[in-house]
C-alpha positions as CSV (number, residue, x, y, z in Angstrom):
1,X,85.8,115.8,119.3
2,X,88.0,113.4,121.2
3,X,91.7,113.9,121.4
4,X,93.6,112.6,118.5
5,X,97.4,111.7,118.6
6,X,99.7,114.3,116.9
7,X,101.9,112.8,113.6
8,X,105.0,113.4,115.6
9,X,104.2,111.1,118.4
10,X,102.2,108.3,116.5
11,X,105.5,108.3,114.1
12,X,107.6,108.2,117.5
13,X,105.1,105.0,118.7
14,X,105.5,103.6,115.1
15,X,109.3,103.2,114.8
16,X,109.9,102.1,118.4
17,X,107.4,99.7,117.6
18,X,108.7,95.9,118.2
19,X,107.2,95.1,114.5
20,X,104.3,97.3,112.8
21,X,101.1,94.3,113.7
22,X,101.9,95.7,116.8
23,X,101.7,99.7,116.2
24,X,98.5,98.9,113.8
25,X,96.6,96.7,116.8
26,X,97.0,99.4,119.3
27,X,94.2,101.4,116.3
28,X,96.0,104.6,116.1
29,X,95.7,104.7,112.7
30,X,92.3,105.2,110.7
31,X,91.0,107.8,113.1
32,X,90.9,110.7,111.1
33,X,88.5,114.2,111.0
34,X,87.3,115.9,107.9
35,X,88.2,119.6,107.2
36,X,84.7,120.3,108.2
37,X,85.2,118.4,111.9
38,X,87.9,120.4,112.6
39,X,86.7,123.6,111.9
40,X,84.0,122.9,114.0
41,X,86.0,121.6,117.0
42,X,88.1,125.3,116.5
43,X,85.1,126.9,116.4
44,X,83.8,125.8,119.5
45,X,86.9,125.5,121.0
46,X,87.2,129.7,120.7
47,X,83.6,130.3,121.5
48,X,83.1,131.6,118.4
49,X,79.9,131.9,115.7
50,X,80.4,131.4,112.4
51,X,79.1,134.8,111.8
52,X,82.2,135.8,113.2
53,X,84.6,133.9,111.8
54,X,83.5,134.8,108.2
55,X,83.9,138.7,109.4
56,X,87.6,137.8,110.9
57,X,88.9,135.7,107.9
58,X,87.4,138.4,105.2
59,X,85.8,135.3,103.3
60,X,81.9,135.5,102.2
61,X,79.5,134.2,105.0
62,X,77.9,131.8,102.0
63,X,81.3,130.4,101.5
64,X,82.0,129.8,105.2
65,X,78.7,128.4,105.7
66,X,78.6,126.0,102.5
67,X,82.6,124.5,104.4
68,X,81.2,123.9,107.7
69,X,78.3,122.4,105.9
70,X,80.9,119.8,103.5
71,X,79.5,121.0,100.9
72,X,82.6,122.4,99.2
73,X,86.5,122.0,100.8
74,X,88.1,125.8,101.2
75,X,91.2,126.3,98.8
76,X,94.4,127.0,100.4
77,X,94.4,130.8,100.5
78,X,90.8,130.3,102.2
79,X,92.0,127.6,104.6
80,X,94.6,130.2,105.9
81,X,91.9,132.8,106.2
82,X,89.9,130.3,108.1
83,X,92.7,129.5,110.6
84,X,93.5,133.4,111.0
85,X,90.1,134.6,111.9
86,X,90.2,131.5,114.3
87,X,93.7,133.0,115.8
88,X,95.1,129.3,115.2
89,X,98.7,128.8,115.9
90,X,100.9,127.7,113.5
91,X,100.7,123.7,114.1
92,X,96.4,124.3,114.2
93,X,97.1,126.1,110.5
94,X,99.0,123.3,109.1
95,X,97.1,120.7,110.1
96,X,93.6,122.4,108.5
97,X,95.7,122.8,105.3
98,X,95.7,118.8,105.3
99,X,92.6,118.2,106.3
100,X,91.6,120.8,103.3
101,X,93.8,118.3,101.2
102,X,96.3,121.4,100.7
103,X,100.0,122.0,100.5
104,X,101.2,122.8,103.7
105,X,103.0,126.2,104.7
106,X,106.1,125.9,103.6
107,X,109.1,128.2,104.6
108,X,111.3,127.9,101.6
109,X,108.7,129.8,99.6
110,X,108.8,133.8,100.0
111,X,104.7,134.2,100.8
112,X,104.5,131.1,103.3
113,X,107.4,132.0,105.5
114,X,105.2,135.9,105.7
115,X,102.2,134.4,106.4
116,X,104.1,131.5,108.8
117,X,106.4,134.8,110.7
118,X,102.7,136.7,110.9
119,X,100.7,133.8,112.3
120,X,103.4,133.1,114.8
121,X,103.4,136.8,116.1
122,X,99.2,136.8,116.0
123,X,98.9,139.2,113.1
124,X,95.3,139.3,111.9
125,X,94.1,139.2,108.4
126,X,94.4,143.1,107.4
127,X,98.2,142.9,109.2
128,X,98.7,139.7,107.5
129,X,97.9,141.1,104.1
130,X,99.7,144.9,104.4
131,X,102.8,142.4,105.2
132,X,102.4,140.4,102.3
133,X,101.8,143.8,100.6
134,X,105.0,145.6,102.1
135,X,106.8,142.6,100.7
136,X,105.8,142.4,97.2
137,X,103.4,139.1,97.6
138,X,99.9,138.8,96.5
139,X,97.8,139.4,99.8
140,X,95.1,136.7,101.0
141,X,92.0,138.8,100.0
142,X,92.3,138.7,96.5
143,X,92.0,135.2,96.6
144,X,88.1,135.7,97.1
């Protein structure tokens, strides 16, 4: 997978553009990964088997398979799953969430900012969900 430019910088390159023919001739724009991509580029990125991903993220090995395959797009709750068994940070998590053409993690809402305080301090999927347990919020394995 080659290196694609972060949102924050290409939005940076956009507005000090001198007019936008400019920003769009320089082709950052159009160069996007599916969900499926991604995962892959994580995956091998970790040195990880899918095997072992499904066990980490607590999701059905079919289910993890049949993503990586494009043949279905995970839900969000899955999606998170996914980027916890891959140990992704929080901008890695986000960015699956769009590729997964889900809302994004958003703090305002009492279950995100758990699950955005637990990815940021490397909780795994059983720490995630007793948190979001302690707290009163639906955990992420009964979304399966």
């Amino acid at each position: 997978m080659t290196q694609e430019h972060l949102t924050e910088e290409l939005l940076h390159r956009l507005l000090s553009s001198s007019d936008v023919k400019t920003y769009l001739d320089a082709e950052y724009t159009g160069t996007t990964y599916s969900c499926g991509d991604y995962l892959w580029a994580l995956l091998r990125e970790r040195g990880m088997k899918r095997s072992v991903l499904a066990r980490e993220s607590g999701l059905n090995p079919t289910v993890v398979y049949d993503i990586f395959s494009g043949k279905s797009r995970p839900g969000r709750d899955h999606a998170i799953m996914l980027s916890i068994g891959l140990n992704c940070d929080l901008r890695e998590t986000q960015r699956l969430l769009r590729l997964a053409g889900v809302s994004e993690l958003w703090c305002k809402q009492p279950r995100d900012a758990i699950i955005i305080w637990c990815i940021e301090h490397g909780f795994d999927l059983a720490a995630t969900d007793d948190e979001l347990q302690r707290l009163g919020e639906r955990p992420l394995l009964q979304s399966k």
